[in-house]
Backbone bond lengths (Angstrom), bond angles and torsions (degrees), N, CA, C in turn:
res aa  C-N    CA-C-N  psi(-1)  N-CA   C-N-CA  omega(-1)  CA-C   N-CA-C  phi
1 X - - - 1.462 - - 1.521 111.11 -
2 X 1.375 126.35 -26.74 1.346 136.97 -146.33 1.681 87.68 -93.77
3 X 1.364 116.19 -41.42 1.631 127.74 -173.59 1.495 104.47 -63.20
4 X 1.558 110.82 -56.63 1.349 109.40 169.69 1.655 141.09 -35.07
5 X 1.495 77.68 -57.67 1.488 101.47 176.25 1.786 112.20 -57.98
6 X 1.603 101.84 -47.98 1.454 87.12 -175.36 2.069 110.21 -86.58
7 X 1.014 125.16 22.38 1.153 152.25 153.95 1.665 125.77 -65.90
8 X 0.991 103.83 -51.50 1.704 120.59 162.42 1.361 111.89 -101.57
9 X 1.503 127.33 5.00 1.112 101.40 136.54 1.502 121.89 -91.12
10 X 1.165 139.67 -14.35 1.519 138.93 177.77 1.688 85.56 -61.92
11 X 1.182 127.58 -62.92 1.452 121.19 -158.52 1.574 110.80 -57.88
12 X 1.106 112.84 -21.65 1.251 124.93 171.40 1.623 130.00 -79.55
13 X 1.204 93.57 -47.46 2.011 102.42 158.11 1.824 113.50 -51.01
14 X 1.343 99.47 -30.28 1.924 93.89 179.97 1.652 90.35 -112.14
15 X 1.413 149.97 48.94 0.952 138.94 170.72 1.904 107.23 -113.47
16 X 1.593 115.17 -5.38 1.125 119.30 160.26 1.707 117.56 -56.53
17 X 1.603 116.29 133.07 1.120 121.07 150.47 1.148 106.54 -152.97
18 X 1.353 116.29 131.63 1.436 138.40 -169.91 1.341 120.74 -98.53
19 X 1.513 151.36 124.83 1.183 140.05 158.34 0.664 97.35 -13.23
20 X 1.973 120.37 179.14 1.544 131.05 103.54 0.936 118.08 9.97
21 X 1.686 83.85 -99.75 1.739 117.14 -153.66 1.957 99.29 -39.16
22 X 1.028 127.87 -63.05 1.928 143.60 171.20 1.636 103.31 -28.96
23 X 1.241 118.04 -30.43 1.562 115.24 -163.95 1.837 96.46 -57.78
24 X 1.310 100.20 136.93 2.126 91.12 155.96 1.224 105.47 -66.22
25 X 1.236 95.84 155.56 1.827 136.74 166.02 1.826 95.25 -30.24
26 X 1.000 110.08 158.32 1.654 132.62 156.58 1.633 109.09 -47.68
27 X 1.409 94.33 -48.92 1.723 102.02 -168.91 1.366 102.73 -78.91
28 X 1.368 131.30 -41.55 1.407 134.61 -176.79 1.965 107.65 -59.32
29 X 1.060 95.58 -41.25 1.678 109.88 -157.62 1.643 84.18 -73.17
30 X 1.495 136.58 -75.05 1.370 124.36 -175.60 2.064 124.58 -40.08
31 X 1.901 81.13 -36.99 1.480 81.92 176.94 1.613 129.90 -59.88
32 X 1.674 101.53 -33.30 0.897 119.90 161.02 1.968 136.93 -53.08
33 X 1.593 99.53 -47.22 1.573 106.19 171.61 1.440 107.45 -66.93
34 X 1.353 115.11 -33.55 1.925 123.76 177.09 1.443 98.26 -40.13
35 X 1.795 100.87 -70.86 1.742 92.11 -178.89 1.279 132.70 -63.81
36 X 0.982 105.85 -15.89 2.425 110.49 -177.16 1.559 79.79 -76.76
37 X 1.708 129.38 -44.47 1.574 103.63 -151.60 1.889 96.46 -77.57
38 X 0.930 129.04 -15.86 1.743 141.37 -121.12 2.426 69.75 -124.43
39 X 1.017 118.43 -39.57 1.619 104.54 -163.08 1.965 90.66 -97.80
40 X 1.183 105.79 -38.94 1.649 100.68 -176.72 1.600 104.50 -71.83
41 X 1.104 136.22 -38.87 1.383 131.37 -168.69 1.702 105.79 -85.75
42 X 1.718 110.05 -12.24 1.539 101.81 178.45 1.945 104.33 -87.59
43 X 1.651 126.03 -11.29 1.090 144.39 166.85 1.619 106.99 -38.16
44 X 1.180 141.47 113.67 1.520 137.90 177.62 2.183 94.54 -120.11
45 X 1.122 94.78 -61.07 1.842 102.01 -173.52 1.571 93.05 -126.23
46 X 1.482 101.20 152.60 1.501 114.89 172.39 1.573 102.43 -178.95
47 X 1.661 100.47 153.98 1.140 103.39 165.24 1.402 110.13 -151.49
48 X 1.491 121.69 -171.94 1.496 103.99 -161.32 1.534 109.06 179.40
49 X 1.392 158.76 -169.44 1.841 149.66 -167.04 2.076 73.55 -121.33
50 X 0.821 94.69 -178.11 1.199 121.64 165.14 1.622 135.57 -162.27
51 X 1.344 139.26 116.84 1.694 117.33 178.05 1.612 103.81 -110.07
52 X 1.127 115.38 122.77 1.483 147.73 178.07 1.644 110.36 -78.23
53 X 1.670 118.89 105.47 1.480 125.94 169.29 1.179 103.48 -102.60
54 X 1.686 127.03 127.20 1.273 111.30 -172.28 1.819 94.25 -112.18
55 X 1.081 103.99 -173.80 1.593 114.12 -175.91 1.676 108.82 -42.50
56 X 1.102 109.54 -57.50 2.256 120.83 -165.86 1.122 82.07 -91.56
57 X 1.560 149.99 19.68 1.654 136.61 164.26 1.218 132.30 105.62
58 X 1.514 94.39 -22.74 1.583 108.62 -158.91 2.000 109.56 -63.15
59 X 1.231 115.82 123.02 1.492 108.07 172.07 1.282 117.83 -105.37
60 X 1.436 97.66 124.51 1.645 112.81 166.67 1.833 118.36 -94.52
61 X 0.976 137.55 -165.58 1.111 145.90 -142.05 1.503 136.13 156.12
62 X 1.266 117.37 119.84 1.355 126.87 -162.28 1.486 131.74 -169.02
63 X 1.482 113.97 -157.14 1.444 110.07 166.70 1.209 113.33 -114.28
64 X 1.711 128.65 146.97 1.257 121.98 -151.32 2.141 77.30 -133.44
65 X 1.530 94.47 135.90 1.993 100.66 158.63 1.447 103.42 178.03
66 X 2.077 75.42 149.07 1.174 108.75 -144.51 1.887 101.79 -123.22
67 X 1.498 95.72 129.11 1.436 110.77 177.00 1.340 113.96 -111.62
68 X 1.354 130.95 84.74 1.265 134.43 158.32 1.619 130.87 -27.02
69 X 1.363 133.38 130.87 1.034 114.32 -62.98 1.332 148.72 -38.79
70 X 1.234 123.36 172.67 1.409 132.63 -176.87 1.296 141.03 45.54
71 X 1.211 118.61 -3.79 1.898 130.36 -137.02 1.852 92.71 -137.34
72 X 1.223 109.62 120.63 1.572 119.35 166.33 1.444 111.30 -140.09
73 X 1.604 126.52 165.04 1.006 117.32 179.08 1.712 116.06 -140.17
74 X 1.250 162.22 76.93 1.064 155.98 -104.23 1.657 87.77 -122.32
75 X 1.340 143.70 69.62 1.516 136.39 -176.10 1.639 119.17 -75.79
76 X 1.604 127.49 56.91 1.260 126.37 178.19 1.568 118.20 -27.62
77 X 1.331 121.82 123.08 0.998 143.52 129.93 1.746 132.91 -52.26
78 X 0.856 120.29 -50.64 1.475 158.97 -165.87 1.756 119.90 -130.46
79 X 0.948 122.42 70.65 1.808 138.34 18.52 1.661 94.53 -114.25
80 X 2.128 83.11 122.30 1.084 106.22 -166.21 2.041 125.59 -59.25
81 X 1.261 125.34 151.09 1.154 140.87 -159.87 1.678 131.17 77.49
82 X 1.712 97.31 -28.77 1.901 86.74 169.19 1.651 102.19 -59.32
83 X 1.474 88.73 174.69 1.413 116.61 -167.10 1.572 105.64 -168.17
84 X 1.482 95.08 142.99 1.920 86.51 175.79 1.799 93.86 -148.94
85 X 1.745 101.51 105.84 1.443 101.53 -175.29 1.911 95.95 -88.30
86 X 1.603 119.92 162.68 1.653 119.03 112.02 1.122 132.99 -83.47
87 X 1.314 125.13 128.41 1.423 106.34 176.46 1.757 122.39 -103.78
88 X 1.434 94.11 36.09 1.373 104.67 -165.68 1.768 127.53 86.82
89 X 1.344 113.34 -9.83 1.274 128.48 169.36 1.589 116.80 -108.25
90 X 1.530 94.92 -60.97 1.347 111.17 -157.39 1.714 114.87 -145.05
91 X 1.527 118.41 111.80 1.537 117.82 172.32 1.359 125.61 -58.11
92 X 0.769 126.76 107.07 1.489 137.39 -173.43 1.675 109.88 -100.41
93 X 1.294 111.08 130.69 1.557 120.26 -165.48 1.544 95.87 -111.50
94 X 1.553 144.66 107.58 1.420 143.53 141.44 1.613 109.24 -67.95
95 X 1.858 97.25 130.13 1.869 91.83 -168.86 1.966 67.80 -125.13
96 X 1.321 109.62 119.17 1.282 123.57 177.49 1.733 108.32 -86.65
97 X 1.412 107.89 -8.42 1.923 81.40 163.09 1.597 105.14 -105.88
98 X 1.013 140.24 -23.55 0.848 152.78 168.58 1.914 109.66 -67.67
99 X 1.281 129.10 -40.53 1.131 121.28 136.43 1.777 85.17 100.79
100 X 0.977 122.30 39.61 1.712 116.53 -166.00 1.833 89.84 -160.38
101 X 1.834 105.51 154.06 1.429 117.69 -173.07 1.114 76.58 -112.08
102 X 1.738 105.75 168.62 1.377 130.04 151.39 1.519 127.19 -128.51
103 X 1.081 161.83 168.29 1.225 142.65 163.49 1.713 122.36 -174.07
104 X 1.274 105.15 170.60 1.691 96.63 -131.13 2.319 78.78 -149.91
105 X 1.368 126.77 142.70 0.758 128.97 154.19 1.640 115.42 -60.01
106 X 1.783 105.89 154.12 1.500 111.24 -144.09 2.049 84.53 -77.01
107 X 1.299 100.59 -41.87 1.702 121.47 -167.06 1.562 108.26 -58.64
108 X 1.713 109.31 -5.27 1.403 107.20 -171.78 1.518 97.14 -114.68
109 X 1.260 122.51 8.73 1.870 109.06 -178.03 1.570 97.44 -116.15
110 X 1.355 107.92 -164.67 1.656 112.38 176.88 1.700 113.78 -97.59
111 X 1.186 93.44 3.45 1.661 100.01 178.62 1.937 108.95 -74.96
112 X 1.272 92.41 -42.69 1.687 90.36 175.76 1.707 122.59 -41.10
113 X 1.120 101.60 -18.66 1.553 97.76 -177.61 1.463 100.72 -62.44
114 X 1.647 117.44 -62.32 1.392 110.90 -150.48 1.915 98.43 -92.03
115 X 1.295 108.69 23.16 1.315 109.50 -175.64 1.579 105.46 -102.34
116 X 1.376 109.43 -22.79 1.637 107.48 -173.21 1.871 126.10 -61.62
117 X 1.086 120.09 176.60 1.403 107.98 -161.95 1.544 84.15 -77.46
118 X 1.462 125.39 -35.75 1.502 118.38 -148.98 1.501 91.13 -122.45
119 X 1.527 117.14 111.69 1.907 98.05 172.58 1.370 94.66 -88.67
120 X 1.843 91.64 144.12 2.106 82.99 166.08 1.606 80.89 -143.49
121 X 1.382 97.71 157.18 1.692 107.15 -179.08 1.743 97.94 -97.72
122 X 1.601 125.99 20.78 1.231 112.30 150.46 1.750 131.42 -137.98
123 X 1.426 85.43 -9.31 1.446 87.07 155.84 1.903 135.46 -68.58
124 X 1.177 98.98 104.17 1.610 86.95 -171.23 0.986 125.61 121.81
125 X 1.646 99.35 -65.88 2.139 121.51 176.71 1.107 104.28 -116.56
126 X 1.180 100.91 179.40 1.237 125.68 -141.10 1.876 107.40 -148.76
127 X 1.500 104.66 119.99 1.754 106.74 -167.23 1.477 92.24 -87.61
128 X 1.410 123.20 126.05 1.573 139.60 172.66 1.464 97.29 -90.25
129 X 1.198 113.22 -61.94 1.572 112.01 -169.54 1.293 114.97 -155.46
130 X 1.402 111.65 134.54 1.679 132.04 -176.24 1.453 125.38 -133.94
131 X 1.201 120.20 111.57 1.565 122.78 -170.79 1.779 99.59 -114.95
132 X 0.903 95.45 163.09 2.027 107.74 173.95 1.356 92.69 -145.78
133 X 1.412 132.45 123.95 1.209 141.24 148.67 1.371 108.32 172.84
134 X 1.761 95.25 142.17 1.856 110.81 159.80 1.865 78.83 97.08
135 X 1.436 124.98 17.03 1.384 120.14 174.74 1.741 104.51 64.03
136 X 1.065 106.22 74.02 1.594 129.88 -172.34 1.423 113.23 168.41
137 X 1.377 101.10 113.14 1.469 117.82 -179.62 1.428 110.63 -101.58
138 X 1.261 137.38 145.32 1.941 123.77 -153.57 1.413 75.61 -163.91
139 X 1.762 109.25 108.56 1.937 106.67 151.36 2.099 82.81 -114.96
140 X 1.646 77.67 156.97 1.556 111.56 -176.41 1.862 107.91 -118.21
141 X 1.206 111.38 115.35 1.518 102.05 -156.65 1.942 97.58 -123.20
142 X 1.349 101.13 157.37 1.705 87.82 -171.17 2.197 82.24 -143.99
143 X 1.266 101.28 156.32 1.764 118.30 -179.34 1.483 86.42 -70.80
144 X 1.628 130.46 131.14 1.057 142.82 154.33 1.483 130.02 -37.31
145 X 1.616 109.27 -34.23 1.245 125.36 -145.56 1.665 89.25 -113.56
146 X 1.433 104.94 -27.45 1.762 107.60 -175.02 1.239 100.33 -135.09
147 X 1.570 128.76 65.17 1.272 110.20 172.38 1.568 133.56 -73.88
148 X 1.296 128.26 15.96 1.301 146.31 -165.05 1.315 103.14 -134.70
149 X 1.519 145.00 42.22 1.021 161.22 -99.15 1.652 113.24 155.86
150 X 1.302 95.38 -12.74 1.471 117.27 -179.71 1.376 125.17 91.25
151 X 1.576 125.09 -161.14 1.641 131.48 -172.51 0.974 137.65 -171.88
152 X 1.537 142.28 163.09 1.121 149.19 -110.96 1.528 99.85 -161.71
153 X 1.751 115.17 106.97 1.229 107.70 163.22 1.273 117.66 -117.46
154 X 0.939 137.42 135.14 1.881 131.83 -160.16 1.779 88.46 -122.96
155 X 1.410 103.97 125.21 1.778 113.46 171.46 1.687 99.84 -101.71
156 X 1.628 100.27 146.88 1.541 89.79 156.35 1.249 101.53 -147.73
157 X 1.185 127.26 173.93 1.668 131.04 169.55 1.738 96.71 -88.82
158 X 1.200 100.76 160.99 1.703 131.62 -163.76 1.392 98.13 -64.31
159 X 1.808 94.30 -94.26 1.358 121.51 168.74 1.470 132.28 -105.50
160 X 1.411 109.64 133.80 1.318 109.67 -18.09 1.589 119.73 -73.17
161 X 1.650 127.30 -176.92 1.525 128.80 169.50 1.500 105.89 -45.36
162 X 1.550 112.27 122.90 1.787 102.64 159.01 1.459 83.84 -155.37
163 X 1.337 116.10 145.34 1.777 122.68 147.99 1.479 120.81 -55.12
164 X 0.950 91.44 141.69 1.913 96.49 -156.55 1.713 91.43 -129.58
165 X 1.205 112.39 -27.66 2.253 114.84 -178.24 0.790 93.93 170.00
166 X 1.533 117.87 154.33 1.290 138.05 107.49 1.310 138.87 -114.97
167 X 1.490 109.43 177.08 1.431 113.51 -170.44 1.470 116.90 -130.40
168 X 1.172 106.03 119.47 1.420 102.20 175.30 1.992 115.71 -111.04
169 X 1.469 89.93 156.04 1.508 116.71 -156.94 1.023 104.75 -107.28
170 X 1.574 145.46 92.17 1.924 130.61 159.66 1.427 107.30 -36.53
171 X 1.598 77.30 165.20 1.909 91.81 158.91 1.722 117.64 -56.21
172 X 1.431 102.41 -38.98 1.900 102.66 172.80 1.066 120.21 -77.73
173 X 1.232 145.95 -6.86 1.243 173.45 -158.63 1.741 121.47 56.88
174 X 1.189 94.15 46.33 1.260 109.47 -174.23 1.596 89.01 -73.34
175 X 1.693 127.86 142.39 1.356 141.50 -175.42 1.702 103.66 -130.90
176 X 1.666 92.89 124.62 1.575 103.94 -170.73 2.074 85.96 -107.73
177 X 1.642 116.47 162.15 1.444 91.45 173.41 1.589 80.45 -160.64
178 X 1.619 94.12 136.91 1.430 102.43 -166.13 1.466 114.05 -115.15
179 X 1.376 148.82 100.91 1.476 130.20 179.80 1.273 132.77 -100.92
180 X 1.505 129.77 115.98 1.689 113.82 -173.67 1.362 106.24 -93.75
181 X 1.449 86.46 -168.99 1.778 92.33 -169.99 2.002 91.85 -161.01
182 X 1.602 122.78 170.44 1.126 115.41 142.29 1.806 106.40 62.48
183 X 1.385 104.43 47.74 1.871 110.15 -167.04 1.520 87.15 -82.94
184 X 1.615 113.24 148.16 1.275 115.50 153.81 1.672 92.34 -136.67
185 X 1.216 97.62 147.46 1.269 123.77 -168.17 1.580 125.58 -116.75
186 X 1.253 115.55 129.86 1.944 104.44 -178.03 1.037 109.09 96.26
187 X 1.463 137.68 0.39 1.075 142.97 -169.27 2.002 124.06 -32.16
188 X 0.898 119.59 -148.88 1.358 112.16 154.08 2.057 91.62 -176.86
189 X 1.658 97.27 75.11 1.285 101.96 -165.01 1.879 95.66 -97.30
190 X 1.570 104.14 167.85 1.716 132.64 -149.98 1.182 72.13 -87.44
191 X 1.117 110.92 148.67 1.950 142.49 -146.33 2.092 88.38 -112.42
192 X 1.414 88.51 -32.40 2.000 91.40 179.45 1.187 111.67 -107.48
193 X 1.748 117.36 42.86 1.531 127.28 119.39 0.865 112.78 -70.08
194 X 1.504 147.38 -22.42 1.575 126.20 -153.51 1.655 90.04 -121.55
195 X 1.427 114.11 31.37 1.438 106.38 176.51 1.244 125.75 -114.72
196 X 1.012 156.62 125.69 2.384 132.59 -143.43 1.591 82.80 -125.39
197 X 0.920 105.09 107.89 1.505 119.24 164.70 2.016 110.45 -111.70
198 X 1.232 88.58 122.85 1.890 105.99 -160.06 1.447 87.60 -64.45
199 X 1.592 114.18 106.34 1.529 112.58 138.72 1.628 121.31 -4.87
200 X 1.134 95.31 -67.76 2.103 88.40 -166.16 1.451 92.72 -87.63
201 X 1.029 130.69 -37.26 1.947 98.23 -170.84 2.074 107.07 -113.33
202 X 0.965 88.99 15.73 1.738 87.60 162.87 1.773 107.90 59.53
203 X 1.095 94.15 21.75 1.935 85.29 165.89 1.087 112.75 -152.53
204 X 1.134 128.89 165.42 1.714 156.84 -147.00 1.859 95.42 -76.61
205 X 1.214 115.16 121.09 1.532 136.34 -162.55 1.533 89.04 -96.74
206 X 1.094 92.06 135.55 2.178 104.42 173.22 1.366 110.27 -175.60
């Protein structure tokens, strides 16, 4: 029940849409990207629960940490043994019933945004759409160079600033939607989380 619940709330963090007329001011809306860029770029270690909605519904669930630059770690619980590290190069996906990795350069998924040394919401991407209300701030960000390539919506709560989900969009519009909870921050986390060592043959996947 507890999975559910925090499940409809991710669907609920992107269930804002605002008129027009409701949008903030010009001045509010920049003030606003200042702080998402000004709270994500002050991020060095973190970790946090996470519940995972994938495209056909299915929710997974786990522990989510994060090593600034480059380095994330997605450790499923729910359904237990996948895992999807960066290791600063390259995301690597373990599908534990299936028993096989996959992996994909870090610069080619939507994770690179919040992986770079410097996040800026204009270098690169590009803000499609940004609302603030009901104490939830939601920018929607797309690759400049490939905007049809898909997108990136990052939610956070107001007050104070924390990331609360996001959701990312394929090129088909397949919608992945991610929600944390329970952030600890500053960590001083084991350097061989961010390392994917293959279940069946015991060495470092690349």
């Amino acid at each position: 029940m507890r999975t559910i619940q925090l499940a409809l709330a991710a669907a609920a963090l992107f269930a804002l849409s605002l008129p027009a007329s409701a949008q903030a001011p010009a001045a509010g809306k920049q003030a606003d990207l200042d702080r998402v860029e000004s709270y994500l770029n002050g991020i060095t270690t973190a970790e946090a629960d996470f519940t995972q909605v994938s495209p056909d519904g299915g929710i997974a669930k786990g522990r989510f940490d994060l090593s600034r630059p480059g380095k994330l770690r997605f450790d499923y619980s729910e359904p237990k043994g996948d895992l999807l590290v960066a290791d600063g190069d390259y995301i690597i996906f373990w599908d534990a019933k299936q028993k096989e990795a996959s992996n994909e350069p870090i610069s080619e998924t939507p994770a690179a945004f919040l992986l770079k040394p410097h996040i800026s919401l204009t270098d690169g991407v590009k803000v499609t759409d940004y609302e603030h209300a009901a104490g939830v701030i939601r920018v929607t960000l797309v690759e400049e160079k490939e905007p049809g390539a898909g997108s990136v919506t990052i939610a956070f709560a107001d007050q104070p600033l924390e990331l609360r989900a996001w959701r990312v969009a394929d090129g088909q519009g397949q919608v992945t939607d991610v929600t944390f909870s329970g952030w600890r921050l500053g960590l001083s986390l084991d350097p061989g989380l961010f390392h994917f060592r293959d279940p069946n043959a015991g060495v470092r996947h690349r």
